[in-house]
LOTITOR-472117 format. One record per residue: residue in three letters; z, y, x of N, C-alpha, C, O in turn. Coordinates in steps of 0.05 Angstrom, whole numbers, plus 5000, padded with zeros to 4 digits. Layout:
N
alaZYXZYXZYXZYX/...
***
This chain:
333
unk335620278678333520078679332220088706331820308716/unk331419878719330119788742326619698740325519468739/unk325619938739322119958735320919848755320820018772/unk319619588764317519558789314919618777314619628753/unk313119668794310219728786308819638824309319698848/unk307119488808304719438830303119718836301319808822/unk304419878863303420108866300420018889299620158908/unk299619798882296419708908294519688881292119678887/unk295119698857292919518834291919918820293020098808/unk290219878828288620028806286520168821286820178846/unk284520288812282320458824283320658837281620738853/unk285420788839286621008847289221038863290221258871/unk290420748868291920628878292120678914290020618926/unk294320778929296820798914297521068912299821148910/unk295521228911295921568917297621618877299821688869/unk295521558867296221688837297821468823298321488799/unk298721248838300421058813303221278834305121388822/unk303021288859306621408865306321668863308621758863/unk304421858860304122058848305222038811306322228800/unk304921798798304721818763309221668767310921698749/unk309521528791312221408799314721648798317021668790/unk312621838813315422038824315722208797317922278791/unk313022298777313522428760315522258735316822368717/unk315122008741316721798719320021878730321322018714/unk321221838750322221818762323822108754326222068748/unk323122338753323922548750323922648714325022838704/unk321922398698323422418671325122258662325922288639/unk326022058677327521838662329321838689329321758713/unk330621978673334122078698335421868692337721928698/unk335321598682337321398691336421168695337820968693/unk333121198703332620898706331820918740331121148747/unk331920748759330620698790327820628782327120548759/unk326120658801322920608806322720468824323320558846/unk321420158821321320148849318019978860316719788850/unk317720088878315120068888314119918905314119948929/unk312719678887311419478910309019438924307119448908/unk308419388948305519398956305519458986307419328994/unk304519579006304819669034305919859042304920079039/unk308719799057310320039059309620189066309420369049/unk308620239090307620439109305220549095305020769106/unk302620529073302920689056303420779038302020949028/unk305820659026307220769000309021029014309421229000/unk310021019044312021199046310221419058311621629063/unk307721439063305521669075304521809042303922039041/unk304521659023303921809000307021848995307422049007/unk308821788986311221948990311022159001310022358991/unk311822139028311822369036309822699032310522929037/unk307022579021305422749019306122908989305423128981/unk308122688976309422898950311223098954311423308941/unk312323038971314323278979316523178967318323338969/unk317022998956319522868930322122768942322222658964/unk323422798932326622668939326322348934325022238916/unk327822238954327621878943329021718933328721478927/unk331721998928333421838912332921698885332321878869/unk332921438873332221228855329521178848328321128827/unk328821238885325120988887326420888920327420978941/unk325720658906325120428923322720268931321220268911/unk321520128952319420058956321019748974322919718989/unk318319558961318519238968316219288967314519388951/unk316419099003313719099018311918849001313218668990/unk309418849000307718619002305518669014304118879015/unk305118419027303218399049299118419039297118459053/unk299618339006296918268997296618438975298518488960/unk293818548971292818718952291018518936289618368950/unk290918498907288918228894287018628879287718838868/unk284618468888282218638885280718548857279918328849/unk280718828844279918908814277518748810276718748787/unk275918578828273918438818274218118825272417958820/unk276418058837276217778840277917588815279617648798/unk276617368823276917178797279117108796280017028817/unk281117118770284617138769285616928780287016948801/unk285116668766286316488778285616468808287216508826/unk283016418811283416358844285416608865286516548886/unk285516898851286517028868288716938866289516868889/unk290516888848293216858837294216638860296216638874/unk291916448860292616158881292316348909293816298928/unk291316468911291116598947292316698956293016678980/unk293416908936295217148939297517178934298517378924/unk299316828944302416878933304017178949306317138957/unk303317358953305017538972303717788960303417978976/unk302917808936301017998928302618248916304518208899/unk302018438923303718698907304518638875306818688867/unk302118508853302418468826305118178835307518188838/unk303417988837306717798841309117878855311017798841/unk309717958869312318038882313718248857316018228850/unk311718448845313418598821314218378800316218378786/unk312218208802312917948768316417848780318517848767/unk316017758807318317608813320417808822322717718821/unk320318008828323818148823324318238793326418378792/unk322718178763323218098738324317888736326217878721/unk323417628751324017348740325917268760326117028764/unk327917498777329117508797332017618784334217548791/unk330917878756332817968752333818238766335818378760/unk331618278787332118478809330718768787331418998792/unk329318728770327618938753327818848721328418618713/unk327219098705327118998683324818988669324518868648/unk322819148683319219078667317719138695318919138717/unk315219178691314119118712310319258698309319248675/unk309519358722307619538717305419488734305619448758/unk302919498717301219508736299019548725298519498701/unk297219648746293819848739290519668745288119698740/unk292719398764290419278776288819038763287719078742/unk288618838774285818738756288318488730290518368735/unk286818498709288518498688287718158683289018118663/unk286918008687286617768687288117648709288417408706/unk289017728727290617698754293717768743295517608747/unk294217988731296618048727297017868700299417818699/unk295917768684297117698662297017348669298417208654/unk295917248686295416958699298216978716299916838706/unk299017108736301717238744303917128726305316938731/unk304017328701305717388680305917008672307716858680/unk303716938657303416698653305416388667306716198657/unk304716488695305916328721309016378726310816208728/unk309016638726312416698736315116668719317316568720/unk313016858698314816888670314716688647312416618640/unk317616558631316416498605315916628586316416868585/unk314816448563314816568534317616648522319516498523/unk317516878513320116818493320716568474318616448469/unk322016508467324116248442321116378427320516618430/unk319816228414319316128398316216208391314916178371/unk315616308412312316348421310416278423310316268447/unk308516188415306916028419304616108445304215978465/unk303416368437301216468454302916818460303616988443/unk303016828481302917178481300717358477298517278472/unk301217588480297717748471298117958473300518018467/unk296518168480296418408496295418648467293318688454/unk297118728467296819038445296019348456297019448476/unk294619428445293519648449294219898442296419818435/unk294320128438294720388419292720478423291920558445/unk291220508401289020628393289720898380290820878357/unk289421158391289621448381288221468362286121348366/unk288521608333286021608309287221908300289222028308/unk285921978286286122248271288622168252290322348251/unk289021978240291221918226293721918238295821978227/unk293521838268295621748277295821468296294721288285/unk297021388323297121148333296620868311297620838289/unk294920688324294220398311294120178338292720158359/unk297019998323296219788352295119498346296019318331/unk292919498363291119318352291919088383292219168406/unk292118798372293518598377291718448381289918588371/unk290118158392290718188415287618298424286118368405/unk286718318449285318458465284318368489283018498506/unk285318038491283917908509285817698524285217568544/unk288017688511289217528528289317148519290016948531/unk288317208494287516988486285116948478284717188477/unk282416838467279716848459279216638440277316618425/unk281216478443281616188422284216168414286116078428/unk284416278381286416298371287716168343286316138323/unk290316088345290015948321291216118293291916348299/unk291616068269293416228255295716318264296016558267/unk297816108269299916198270300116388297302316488302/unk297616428317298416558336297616848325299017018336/unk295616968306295817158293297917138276298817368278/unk299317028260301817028244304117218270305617408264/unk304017098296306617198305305217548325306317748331/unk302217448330302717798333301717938315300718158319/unk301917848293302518148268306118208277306818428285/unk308017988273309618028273311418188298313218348295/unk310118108327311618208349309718478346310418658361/unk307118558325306318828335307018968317306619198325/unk307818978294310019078279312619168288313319398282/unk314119028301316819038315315319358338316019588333/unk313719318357313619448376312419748362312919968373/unk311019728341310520038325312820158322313120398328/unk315019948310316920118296318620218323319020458326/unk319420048341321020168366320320308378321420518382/unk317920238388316620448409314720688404314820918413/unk313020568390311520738369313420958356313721188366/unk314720868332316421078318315121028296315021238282/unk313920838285313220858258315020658242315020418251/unk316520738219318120688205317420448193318620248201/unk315420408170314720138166311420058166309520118152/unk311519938184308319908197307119748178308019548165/unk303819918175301919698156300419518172298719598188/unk300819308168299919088190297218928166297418888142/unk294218868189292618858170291018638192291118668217/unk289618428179288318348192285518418194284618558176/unk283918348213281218398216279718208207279717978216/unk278118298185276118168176272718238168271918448179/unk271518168158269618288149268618388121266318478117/unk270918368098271518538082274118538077275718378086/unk274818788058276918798048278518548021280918518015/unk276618448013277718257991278418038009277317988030/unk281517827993282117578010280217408013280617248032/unk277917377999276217028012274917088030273516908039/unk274817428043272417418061273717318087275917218090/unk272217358103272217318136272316978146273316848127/unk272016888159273116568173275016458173277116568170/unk274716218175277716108168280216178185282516138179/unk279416258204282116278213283116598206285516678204/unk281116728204282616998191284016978168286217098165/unk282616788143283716738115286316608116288416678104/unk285916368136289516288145292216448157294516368154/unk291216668170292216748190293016958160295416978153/unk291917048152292017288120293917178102295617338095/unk294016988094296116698084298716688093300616698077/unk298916658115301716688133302516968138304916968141/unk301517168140302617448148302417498118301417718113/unk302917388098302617488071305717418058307217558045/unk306117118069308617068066311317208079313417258068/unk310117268110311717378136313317658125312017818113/unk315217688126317518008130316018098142317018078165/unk313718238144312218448148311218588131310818488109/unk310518868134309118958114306318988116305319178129/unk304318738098302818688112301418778083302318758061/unk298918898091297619028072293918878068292119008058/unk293718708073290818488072288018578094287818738113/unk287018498087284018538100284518778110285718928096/unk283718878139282719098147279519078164279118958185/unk277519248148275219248154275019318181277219368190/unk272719338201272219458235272919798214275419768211/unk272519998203273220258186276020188195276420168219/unk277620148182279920038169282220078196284520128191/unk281220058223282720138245283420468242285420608245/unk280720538233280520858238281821018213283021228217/unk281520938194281321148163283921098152284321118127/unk286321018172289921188168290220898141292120968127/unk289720778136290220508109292120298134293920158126/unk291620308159293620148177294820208194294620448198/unk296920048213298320148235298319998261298520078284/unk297819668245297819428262295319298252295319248228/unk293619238264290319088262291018938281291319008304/unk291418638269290918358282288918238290287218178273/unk288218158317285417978303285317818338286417908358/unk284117658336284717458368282617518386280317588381/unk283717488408283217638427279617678443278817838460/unk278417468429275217488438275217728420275417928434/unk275117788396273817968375275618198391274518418394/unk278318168400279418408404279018588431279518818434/unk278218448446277418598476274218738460273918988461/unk272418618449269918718444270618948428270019128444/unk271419048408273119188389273319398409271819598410/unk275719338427276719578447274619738465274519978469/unk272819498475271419658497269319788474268820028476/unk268219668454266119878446268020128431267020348432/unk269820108423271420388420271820528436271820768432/unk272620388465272920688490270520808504270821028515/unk266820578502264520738505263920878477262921108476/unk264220798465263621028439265421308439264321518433/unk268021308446269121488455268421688468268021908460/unk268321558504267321638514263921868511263422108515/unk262621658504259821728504259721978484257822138489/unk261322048464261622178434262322408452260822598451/unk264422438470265022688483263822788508263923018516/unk262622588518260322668536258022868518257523098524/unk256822748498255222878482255923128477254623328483/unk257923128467259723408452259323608480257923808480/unk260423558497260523708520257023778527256123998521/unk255823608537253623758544251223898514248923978517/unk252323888498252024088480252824358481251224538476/unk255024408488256524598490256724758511257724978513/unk255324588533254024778560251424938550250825148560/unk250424858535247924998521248225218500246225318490/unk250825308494251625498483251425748494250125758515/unk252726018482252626208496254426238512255926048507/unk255526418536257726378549260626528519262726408514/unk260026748507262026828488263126578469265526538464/unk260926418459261526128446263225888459265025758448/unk262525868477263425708493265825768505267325568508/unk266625968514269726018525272125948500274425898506/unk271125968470272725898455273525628440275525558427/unk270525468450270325148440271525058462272724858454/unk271825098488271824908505275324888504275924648500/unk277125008505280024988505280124708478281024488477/unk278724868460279724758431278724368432279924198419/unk276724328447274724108455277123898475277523648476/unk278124128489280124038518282423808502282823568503/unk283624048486285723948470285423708444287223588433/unk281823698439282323458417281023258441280523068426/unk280223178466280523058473283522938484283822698479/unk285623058496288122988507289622868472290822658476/unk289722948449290422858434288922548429290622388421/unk287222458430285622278434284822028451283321838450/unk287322148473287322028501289721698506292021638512/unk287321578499289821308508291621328516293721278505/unk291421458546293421488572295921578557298221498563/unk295221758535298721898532301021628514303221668504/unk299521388516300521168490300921008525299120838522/unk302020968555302120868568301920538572303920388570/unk299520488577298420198575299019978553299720038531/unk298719778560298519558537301119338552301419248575/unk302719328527304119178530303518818524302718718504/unk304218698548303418438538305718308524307618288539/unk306118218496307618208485308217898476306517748465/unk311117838482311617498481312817368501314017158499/unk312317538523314017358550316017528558315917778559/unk318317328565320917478577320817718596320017618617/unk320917838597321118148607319918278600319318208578/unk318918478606316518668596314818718619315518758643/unk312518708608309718738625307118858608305818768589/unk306719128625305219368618302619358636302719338660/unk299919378620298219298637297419608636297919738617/unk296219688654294619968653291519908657290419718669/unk290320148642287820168645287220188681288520328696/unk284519968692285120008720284220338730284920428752/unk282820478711282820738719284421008715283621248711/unk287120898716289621028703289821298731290521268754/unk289321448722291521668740293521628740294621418733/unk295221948754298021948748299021948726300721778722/unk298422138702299222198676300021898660302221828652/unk297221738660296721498654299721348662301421248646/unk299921348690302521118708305121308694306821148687/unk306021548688308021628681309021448656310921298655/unk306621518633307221428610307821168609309821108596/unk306220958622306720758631310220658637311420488623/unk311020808658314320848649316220898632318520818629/unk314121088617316821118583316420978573318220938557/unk314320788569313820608547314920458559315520318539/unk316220298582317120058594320520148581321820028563/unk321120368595323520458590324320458559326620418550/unk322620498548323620428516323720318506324820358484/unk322520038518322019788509324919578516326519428504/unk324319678541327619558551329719728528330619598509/unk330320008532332019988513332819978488334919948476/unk329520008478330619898447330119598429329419558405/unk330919378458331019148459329219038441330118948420/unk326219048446323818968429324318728434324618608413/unk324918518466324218338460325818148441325117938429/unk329318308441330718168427329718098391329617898377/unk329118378386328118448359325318258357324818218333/unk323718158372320617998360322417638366321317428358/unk324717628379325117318375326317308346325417178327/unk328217448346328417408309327017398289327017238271/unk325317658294323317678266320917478270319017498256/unk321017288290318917118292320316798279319416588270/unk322816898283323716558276324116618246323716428231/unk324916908232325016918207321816888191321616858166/unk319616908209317516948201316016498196314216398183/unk317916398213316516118223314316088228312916288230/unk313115818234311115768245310615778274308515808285/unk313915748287313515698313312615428330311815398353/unk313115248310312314888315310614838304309714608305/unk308915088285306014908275304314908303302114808304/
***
């Protein structure tokens, strides 16, 4: 497989995305990496790895699109941009997914422009993996749409089903919509419709899932469109966040004998907990594959980022969500 990644897009860019490249690069012994953005410093951080270059490659681009400017207009400014030049050696055929850390309304306006939808798509939409004590939950979409109709929740229950079982590894995913109770009449109409059609759908779709209902192991796949789903995400990663900030400066207040034994144990239920090891969000629906990363991804973050592309490619998700979408219908409502 032929991996590009926009190595100019992210907060940390380009030291730790070809830092997270070379470590990809050295686990996935049969795919090429290849690296787009400013040669002259993509090959000075090279070099500062000390790494062999056999199957990384670098394609120059002349423009970096900055984590705070407005997508579309950048998208119009910046035809020569590290994120477009990776979209177009996909829609070139030159790559088989395409990666990136940088500003995510730019890359998916990109995706939008270069790439199509798959057969029988209506809206694409960006999935998440949410780490829980139970186990991975991918919650669908997350912002790439904010005005949604049923059948566009009907098809990402269905394409986020498909991507549990392949990439994920979960055998038969409980796919649930988001509502505000668990019984069918609650929530809005378009949740009750959207509950209607994934009821009918070859999924295994299990009804209402409450804001709880992500967390307490009853699901696998939580649907819900993409205004409710970006708000959902970010107050889960400051609540996260903020929950282990707390924990920690508690635990500086301990004794030092107490503390040398919580803090390993604290280390480790954070990294189990850690987005990064579930490597970005697949935007799911358009021909190739396109992995958005958190823009504050380290290396660890950009590795995983690669297995999840690499697995996607090979265990032909996108082939697998055009079928189970046309067996599911509701591609012409």
């Amino acid at each position: 497989m032929r991996l590009a990644i926009d190595a100019m897009g992210g907060d940390y860019a380009p030291r730790e995305v070809v830092r997270g490249a070379v470590a990809a690069r050295d686990l996935l012994v049969q795919d090429e990496i290849i690296l787009v953005g400013d040669e002259t410093a993509l090959r000075q951080e090279l070099r500062a790895t000390g790494a062999p270059l056999d199957r990384l490659s670098i394609v120059h681009a002349t423009q970096v699109v900055g984590m705070a400017e407005p997508p579309v207009e950048a998208v119009r400014r910046k035809p020569d941009s590290s994120m477009r030049r990776a979209m177009e050696l996909m829609r070139g055929e030159e790559a088989d997914a395409v990666i990136s850390a940088g500003n995510t309304g730019a890359f998916v306006a990109d995706a939008h422009m270069v790439m199509k939808r798959l057969p029988g798509i209506r809206r694409p939409g960006i999935s998440v993996v949410l780490p829980t004590f139970y186990g991975p939950v991918v919650l669908i979409d997350v912002g790439a749409n904010v005005d949604s109709r049923p059948v566009h929740l009907l098809q990402y229950g269905v394409m986020a089903s498909v991507y549990s079982r392949k990439v994920i590894g979960i055998e038969k995913p409980r796919v649930g919509i988001l509502s505000i109770g668990e019984e069918g009449e609650k929530g809005n109409d378009l949740a009750r419709e959207a509950r209607e059609l994934l009821s009918r759908a070859r999924v295994n779709f299990c009804g209402n899932a409450e804001g709880r209902g992500i967390f307490n192991g009853r699901f696998d796949v939580v649907v819900c469109d993409g205004f409710v789903g970006n708000i959902v995400l970010k107050c889960v990663e400051a609540m996260a966040g903020s929950l282990f900030q707390t924990i920690m400066q508690q635990v500086k207040a301990l004794p030092p004998e107490v503390k040398v034994k919580l803090v390993p144990i604290l280390g480790d239920l954070q990294r189990r907990h850690d987005a990064e090891e579930y490597g970005g969000a697949p935007l799911l629906g358009v021909e190739g594959i396109v992995i958005i990363c958190h823009g504050n991804s380290k290396a660890r973050a950009i590795t995983n980022a690669f297995r999840v592309a690499s697995t996607f490619a090979r265990q032909q998700v996108n082939r697998m969500i055009v079928e189970e979408v046309a067996q599911a219908g509701g591609a012409d409502a």
